[in-house]
N, CA and C of each residue as an Amber inpcrd file, in Angstrom:
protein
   597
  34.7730000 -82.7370000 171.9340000  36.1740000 -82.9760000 171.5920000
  37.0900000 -82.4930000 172.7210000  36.7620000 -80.9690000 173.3000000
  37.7030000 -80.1290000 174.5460000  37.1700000 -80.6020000 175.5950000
  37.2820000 -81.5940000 177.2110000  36.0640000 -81.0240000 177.3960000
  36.9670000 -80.0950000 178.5650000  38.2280000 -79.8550000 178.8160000
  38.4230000 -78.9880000 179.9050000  40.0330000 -78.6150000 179.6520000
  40.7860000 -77.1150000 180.1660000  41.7960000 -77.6910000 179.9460000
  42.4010000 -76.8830000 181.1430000  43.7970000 -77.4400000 181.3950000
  44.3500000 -77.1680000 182.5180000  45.7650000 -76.6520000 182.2710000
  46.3590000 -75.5890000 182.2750000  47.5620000 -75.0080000 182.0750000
  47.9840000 -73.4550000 182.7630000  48.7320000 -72.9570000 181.7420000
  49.0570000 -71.3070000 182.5300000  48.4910000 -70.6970000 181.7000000
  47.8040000 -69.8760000 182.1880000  47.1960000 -68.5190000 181.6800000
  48.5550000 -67.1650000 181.2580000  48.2120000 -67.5720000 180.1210000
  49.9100000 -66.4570000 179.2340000  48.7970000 -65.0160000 178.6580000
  48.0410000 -65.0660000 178.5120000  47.1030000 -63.7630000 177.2730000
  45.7620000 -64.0600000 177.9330000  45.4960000 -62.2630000 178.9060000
  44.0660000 -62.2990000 179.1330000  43.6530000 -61.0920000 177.6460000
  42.8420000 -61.1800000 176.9310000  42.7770000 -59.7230000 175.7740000
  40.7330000 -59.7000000 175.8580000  40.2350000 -58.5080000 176.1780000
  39.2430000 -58.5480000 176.4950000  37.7290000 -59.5980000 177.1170000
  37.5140000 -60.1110000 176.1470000  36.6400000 -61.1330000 176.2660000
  37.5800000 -62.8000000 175.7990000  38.8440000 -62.6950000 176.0370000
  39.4530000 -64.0910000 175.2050000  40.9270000 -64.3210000 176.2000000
  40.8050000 -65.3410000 176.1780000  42.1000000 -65.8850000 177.1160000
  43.4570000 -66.8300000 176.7160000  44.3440000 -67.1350000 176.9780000
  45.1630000 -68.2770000 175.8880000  45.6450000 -68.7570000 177.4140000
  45.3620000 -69.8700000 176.8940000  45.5910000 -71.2900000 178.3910000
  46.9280000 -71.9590000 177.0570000  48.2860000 -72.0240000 178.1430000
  49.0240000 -72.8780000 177.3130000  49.2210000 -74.2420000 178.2920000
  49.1400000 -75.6050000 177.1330000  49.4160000 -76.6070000 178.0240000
  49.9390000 -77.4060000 177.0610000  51.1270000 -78.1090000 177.7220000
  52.3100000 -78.7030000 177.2060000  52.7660000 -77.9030000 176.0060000
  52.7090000 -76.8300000 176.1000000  53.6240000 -76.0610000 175.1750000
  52.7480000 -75.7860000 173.8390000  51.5170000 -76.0760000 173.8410000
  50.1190000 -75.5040000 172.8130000  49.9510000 -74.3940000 173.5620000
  49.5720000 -73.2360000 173.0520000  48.6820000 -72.3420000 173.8610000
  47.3080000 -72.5610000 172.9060000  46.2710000 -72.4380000 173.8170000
  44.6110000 -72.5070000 173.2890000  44.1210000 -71.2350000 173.5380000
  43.3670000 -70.3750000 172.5010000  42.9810000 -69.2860000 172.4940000
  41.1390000 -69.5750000 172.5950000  41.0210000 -69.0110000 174.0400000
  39.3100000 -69.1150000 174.0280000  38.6160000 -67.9760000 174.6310000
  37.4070000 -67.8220000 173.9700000  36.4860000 -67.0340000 174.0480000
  35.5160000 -67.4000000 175.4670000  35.7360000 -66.5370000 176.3780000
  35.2280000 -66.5960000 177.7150000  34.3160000 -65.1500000 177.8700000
  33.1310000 -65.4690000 179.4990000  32.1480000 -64.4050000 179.6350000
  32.9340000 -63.8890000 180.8040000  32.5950000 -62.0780000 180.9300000
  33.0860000 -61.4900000 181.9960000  33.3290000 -61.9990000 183.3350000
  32.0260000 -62.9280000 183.5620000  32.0800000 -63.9210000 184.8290000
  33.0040000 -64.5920000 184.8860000  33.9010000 -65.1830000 184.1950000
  34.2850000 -66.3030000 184.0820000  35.7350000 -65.4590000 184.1960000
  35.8460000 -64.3060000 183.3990000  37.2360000 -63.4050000 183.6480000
  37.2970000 -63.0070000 185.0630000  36.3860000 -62.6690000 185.4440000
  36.3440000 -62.2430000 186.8620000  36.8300000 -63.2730000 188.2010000
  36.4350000 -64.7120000 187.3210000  37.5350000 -65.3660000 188.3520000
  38.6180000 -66.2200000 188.0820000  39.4140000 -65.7980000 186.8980000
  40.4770000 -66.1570000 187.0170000  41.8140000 -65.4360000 187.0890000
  43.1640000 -66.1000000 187.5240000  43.8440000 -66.2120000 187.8500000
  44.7040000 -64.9580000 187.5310000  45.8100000 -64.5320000 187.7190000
  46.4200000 -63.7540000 187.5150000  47.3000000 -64.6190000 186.3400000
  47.9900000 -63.9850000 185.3280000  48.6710000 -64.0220000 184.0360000
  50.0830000 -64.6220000 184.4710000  50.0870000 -65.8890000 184.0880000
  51.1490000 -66.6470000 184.8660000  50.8160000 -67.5690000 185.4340000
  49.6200000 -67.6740000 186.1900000  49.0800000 -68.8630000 187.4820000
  48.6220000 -69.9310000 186.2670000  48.8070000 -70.6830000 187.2320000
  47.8340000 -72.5240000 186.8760000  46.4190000 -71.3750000 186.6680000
  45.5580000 -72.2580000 185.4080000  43.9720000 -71.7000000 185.4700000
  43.8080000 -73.6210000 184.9040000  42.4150000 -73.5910000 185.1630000
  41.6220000 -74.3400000 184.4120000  40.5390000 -73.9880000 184.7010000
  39.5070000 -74.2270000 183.2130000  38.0300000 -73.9760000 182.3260000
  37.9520000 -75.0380000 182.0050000  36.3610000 -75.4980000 181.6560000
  35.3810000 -76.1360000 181.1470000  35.2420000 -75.4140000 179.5530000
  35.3950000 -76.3310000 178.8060000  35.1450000 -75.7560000 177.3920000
  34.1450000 -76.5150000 176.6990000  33.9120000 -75.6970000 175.1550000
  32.8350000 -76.0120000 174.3920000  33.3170000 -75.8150000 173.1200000
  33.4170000 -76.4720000 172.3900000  34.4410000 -76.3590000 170.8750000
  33.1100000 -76.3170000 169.8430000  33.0490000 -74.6920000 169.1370000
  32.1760000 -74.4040000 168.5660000  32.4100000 -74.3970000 166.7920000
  31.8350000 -75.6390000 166.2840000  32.3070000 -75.3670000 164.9310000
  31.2900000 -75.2320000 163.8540000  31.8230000 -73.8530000 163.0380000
  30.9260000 -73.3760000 161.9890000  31.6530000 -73.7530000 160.4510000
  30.9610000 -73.3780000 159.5560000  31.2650000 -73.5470000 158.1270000
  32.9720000 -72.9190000 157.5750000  32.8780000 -71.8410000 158.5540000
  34.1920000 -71.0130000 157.9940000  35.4250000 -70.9970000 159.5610000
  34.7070000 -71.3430000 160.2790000  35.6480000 -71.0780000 161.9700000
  35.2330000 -72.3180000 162.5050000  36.6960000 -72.7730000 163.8040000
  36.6210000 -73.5980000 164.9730000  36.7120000 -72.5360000 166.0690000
  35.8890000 -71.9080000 166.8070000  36.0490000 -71.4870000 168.2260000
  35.8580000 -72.4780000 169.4260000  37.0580000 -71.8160000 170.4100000
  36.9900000 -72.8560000 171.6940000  36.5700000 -71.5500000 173.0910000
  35.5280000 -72.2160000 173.5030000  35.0330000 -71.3880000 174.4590000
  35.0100000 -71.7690000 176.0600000  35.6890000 -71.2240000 176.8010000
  36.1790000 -71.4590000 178.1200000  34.7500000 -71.1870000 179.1700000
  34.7580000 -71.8430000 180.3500000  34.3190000 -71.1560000 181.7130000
  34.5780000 -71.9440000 183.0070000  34.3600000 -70.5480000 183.7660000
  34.9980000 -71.3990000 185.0510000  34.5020000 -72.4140000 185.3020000
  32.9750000 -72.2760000 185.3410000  32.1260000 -73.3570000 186.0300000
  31.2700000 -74.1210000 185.0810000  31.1730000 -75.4250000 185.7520000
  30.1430000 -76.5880000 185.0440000  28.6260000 -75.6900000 184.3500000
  28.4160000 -75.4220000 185.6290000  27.0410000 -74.7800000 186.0300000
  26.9230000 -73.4080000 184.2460000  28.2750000 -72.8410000 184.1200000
  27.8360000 -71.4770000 183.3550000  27.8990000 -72.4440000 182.0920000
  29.0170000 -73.1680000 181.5870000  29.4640000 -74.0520000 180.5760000
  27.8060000 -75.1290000 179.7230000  27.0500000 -75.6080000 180.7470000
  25.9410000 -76.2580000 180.7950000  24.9300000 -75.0860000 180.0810000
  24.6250000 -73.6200000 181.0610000  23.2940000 -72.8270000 180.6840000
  23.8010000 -72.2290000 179.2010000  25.1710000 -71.9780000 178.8240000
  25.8100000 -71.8010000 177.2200000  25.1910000 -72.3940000 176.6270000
  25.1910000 -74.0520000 176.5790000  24.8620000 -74.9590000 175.8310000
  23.6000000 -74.8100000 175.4180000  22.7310000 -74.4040000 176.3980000
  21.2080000 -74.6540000 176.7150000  20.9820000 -73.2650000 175.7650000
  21.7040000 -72.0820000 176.6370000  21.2310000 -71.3330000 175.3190000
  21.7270000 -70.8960000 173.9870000  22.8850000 -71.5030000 173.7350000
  22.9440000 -71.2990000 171.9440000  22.1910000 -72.8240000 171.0650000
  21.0660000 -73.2780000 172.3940000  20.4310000 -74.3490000 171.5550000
  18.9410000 -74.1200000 170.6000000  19.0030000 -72.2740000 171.0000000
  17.4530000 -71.9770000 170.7190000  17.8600000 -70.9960000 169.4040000
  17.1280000 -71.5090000 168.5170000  16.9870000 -70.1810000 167.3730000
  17.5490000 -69.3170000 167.1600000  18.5540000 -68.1750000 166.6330000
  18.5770000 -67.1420000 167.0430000  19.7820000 -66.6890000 167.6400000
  20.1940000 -67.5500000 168.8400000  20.8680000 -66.9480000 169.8890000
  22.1520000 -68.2330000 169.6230000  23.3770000 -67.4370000 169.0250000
  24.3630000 -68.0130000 168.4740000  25.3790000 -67.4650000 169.6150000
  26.7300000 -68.5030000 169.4600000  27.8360000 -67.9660000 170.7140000
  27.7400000 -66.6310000 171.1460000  27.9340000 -65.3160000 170.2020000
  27.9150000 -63.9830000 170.4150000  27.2190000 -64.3050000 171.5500000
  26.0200000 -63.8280000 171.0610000  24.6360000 -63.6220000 172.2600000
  24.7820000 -64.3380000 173.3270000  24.9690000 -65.6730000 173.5530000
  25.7020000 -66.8360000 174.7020000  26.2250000 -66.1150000 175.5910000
  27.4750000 -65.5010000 175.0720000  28.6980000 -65.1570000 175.8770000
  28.1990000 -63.5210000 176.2370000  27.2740000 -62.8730000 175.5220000
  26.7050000 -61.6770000 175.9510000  26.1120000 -61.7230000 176.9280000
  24.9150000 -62.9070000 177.2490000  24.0210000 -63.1710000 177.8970000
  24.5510000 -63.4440000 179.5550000  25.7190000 -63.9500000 179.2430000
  26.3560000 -65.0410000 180.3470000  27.3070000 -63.9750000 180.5920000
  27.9960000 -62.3660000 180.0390000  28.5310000 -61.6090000 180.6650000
  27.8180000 -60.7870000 181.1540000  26.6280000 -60.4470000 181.1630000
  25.6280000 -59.7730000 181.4780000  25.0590000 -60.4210000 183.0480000
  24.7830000 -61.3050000 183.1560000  23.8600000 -62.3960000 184.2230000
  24.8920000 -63.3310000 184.0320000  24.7590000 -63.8570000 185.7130000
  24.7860000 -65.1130000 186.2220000  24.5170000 -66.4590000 185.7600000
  25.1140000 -67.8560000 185.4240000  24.4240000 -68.4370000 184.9710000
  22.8350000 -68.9910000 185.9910000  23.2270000 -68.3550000 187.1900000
  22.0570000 -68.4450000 187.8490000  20.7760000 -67.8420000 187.8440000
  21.3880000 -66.4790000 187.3590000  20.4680000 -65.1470000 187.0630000
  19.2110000 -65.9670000 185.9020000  20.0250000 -66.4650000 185.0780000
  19.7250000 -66.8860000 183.4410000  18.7860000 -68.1840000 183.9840000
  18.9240000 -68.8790000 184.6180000  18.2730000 -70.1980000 185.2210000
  16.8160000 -69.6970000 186.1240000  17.1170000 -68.8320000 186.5030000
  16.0220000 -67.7180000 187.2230000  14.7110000 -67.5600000 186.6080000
  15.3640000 -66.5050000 185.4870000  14.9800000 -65.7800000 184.6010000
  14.1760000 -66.7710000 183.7240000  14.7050000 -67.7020000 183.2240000
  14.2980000 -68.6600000 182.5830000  12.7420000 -69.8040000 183.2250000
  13.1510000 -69.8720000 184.1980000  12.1790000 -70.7270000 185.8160000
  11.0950000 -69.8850000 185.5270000  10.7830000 -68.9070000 185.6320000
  10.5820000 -67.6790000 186.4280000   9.5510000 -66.9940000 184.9800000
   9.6890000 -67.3830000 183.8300000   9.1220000 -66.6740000 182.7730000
   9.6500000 -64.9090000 182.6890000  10.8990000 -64.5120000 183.0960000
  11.2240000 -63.2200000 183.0940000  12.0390000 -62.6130000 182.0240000
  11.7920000 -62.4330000 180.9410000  12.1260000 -62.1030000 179.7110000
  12.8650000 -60.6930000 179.8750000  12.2750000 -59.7320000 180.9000000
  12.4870000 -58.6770000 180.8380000  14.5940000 -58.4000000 181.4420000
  14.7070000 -59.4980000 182.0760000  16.0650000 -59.6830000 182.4340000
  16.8070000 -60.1590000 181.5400000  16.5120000 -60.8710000 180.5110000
  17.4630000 -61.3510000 179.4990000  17.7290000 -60.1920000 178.5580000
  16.9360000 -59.3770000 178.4280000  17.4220000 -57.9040000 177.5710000
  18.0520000 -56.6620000 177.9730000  18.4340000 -57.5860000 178.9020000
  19.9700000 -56.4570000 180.0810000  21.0070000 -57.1670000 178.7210000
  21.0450000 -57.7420000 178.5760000  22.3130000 -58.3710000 177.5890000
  22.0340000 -57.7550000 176.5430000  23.5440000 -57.4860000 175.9920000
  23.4240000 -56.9040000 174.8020000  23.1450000 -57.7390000 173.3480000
  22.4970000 -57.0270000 172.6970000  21.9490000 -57.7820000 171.2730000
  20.6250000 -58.5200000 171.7630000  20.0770000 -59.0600000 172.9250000
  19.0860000 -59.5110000 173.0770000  17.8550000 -58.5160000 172.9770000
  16.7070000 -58.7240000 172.7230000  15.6750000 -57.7890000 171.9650000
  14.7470000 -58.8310000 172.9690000  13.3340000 -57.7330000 172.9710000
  12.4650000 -58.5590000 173.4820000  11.9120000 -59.7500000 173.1440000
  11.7940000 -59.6670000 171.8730000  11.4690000 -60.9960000 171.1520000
  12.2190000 -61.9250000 170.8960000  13.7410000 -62.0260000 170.8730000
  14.5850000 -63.3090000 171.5850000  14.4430000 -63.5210000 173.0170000
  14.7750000 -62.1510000 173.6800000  13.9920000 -62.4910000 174.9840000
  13.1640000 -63.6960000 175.1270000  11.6480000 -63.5310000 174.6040000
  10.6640000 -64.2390000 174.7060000  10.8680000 -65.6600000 174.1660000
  11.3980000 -65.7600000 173.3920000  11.7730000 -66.9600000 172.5330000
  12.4290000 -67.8300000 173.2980000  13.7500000 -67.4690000 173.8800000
  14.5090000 -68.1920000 175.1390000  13.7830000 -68.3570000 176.1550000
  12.6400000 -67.8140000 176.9440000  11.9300000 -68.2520000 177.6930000
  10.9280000 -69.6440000 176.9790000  10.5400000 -69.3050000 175.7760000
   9.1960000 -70.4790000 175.3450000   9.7940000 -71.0930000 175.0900000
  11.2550000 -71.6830000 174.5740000  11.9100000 -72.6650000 174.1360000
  12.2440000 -73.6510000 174.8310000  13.3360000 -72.8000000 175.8700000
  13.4880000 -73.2800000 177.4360000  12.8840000 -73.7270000 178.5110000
  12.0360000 -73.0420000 178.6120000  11.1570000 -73.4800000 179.8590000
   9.8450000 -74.5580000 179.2280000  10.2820000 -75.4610000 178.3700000
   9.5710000 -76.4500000 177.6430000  10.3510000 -77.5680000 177.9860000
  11.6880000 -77.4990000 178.0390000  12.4680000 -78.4250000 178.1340000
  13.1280000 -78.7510000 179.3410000  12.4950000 -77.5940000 180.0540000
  13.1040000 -78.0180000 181.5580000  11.5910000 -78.1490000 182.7300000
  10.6330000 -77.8310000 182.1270000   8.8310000 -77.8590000 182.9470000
   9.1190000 -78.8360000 183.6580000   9.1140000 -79.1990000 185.2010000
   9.1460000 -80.7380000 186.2950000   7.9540000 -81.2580000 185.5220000
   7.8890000 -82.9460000 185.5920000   7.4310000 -83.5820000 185.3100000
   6.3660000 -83.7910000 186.2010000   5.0690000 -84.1140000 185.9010000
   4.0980000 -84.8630000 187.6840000   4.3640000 -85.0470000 188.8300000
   4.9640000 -86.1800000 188.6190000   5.1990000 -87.4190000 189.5040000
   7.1570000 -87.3570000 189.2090000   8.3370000 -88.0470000 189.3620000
   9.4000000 -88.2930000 189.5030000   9.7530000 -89.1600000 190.8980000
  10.5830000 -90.1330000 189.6910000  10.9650000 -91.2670000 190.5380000
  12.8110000 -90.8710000 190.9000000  13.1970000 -90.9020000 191.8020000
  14.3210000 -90.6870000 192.4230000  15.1300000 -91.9590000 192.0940000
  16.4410000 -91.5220000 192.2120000  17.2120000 -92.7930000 191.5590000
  17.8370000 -93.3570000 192.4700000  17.7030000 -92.8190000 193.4240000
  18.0530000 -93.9250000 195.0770000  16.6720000 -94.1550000 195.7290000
  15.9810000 -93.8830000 195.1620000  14.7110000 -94.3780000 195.9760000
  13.2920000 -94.8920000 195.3840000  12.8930000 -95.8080000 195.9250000
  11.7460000 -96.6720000 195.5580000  10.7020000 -95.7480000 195.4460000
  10.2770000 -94.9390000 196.0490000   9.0850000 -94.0330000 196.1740000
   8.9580000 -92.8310000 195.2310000   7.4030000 -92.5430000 194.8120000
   7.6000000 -91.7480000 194.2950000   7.6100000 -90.1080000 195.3550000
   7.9200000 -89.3850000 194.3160000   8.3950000 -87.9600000 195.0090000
   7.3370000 -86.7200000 194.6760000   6.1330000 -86.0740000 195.2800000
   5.5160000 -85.2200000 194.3530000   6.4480000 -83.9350000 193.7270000
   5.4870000 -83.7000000 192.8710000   5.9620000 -82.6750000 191.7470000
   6.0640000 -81.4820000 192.5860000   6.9470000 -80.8280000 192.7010000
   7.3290000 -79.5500000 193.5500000   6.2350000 -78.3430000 192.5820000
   5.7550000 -77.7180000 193.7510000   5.1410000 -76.2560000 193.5790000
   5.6120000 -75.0130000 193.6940000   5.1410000 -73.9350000 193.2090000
   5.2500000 -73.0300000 193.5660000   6.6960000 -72.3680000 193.4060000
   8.0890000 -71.7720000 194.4640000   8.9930000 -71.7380000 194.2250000
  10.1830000 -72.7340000 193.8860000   9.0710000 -73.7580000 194.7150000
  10.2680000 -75.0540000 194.8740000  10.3080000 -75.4710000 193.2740000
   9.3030000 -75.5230000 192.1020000   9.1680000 -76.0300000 191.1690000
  10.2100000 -75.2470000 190.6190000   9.7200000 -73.9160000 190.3780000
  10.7910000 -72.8130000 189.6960000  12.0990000 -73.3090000 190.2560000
  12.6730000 -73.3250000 191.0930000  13.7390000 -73.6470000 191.5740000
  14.2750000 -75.0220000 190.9470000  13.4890000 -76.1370000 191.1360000
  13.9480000 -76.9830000 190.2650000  13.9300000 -77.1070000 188.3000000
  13.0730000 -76.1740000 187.9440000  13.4890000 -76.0970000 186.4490000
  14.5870000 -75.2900000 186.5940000  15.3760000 -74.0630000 187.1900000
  16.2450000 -73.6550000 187.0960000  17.7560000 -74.1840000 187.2660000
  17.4980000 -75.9950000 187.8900000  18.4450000 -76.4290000 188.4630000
  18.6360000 -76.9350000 187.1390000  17.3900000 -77.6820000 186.1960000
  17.5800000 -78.1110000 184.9610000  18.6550000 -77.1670000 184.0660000
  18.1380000 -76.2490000 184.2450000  18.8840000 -75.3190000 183.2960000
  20.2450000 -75.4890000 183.6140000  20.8490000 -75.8800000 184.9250000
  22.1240000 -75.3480000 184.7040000  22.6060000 -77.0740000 184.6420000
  21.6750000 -77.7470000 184.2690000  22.0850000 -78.8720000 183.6300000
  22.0570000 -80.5030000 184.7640000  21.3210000 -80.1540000 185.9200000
  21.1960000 -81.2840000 186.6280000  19.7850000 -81.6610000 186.1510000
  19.4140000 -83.3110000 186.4150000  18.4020000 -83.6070000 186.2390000
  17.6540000 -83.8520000 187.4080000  16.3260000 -83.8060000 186.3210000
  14.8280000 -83.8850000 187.2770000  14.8850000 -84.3100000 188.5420000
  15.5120000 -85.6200000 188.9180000  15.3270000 -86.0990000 189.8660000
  15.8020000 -85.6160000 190.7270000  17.3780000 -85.7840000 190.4480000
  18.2330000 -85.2950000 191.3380000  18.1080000 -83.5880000 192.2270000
  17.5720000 -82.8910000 191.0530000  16.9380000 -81.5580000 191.6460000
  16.0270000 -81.1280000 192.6100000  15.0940000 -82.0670000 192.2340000
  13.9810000 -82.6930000 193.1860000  14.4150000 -82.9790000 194.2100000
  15.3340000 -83.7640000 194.3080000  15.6620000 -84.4990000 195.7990000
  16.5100000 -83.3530000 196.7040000  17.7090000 -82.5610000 196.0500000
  18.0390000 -81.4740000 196.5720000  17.0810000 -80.5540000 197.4200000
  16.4920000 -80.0520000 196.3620000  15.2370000 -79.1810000 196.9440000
  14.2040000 -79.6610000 197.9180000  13.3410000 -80.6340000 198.0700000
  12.6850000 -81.3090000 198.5580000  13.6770000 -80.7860000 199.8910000
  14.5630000 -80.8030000 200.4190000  15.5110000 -81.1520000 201.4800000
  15.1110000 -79.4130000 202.5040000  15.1130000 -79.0490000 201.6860000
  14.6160000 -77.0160000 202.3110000  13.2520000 -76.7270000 202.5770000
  13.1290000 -75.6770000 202.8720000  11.7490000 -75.4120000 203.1300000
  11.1850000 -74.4640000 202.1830000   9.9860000 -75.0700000 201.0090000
   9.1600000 -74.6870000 199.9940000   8.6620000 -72.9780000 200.2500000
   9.3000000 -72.7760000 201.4850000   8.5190000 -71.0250000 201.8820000
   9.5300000 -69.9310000 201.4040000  11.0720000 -70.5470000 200.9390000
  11.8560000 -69.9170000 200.5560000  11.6630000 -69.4910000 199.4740000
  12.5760000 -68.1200000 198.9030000  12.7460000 -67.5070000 197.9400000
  13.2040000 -68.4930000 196.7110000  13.4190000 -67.9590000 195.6470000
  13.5250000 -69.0720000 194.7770000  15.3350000 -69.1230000 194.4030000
  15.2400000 -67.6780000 194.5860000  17.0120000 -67.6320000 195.0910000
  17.3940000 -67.9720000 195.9880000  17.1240000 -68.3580000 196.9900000
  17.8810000 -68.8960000 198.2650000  17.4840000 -70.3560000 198.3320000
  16.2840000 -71.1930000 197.3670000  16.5750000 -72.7700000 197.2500000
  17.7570000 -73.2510000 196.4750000  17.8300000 -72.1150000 195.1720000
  19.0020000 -72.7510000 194.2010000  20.1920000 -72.5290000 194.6640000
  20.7310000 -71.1750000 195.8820000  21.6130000 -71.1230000 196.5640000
  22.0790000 -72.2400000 197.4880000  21.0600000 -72.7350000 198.1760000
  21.4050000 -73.3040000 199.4450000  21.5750000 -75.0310000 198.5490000
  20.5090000 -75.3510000 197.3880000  20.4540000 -76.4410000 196.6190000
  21.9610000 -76.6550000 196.0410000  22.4340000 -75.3010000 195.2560000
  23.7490000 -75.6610000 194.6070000  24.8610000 -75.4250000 195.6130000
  25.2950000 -75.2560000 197.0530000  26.1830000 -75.6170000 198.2610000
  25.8240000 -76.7790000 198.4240000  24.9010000 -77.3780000 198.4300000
  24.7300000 -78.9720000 199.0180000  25.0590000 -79.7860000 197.9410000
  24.5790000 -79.3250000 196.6820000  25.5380000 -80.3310000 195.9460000
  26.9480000 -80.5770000 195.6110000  27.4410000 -78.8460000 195.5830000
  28.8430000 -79.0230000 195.7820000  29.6290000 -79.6830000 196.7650000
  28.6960000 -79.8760000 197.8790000  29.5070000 -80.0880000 198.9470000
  29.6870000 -82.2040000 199.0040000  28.7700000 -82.6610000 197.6130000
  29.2430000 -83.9650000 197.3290000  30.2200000 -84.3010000 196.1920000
  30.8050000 -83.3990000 196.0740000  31.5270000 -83.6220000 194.6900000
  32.6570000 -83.8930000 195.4190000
């Protein structure tokens, strides 16, 4: 229904912000990250939102970036782990950290966030990393050929790209572009500058 909005930032109040535009102000629930880069109280801001509706509440939930807005989605899609925990998870870690972590089978980083327990921990890893595993083979969508299935870091690197919501292919083709000897943080680094740098 939201998907972004663009106005002045009138009310930063802990974890929640009020963006007014055309004379509405919108009250949304944002992660520390996302406070951390905006604007001073008064300035133009715009967020990426997610309009969360339950039985008894409509919450509207802000972030700076595509990238954090996307790994939200991904994780209040598992069992368990409802906005709270989302916005815990995502003030705690990076949505990159979380894409990592996730790649990576590292459970032990998701219980830096508060309310997360080892056994949601674990759960967000088996859930997740089901739905983002590279496929074999992948066919590229500018190209006739097929592409092999990335190994090793490069693979991790590309399920983590899933996570923050690009697809298979396209991840693939990013990565493919670096050299497979890199860290798995410095493919999704150098992967997510090159894509920004086509937008």
């Amino acid at each position: 229904m939201f998907y972004s909005l663009r106005g002045k930032l009138i009310n930063v109040d802990n974890l929640s912000i009020a963006v007014e535009c055309a004379g509405v102000a919108y009250k949304c629930n944002v992660t520390q990250n996302t406070l951390n880069e905006l604007p001073s109280v008064g300035e133009d801001v715009f967020v990426y939102t997610h309009l969360n509706v339950r039985e008894d509440a409509m919450e509207l939930f802000g972030f700076s970036k595509i990238d954090e807005l996307n790994c939200f989605k991904l994780l209040t899609s598992v069992s368990g782990v409802g906005a709270k925990v989302g916005i815990a998870i995502l003030s705690t870690l990076s949505s990159e950290q979380v894409a990592i972590a996730i790649a990576s089978g590292d459970s032990k980083v998701l219980t830096m966030a508060p309310g997360v327990g080892n056994k949601l921990a674990q759960r967000i890893i088996l859930e997740l990393k089901d739905k983002v595993d590279a496929e074999k083979t992948i066919i590229a969508s500018n190209q006739s050929t097929f592409i092999k299935a990335p190994v090793g870091n490069a693979k991790a690197a590309v399920n983590a790209l899933s996570v923050l919501g690009y697809s298979q292919s396209e991840a693939v083709n990013v990565i493919s572009q670096f050299d497979g000897n890199l860290s798995v943080e410095e493919l999704i680094r150098n992967a997510l500058k090159s894509m920004a740098r086509r937008v």
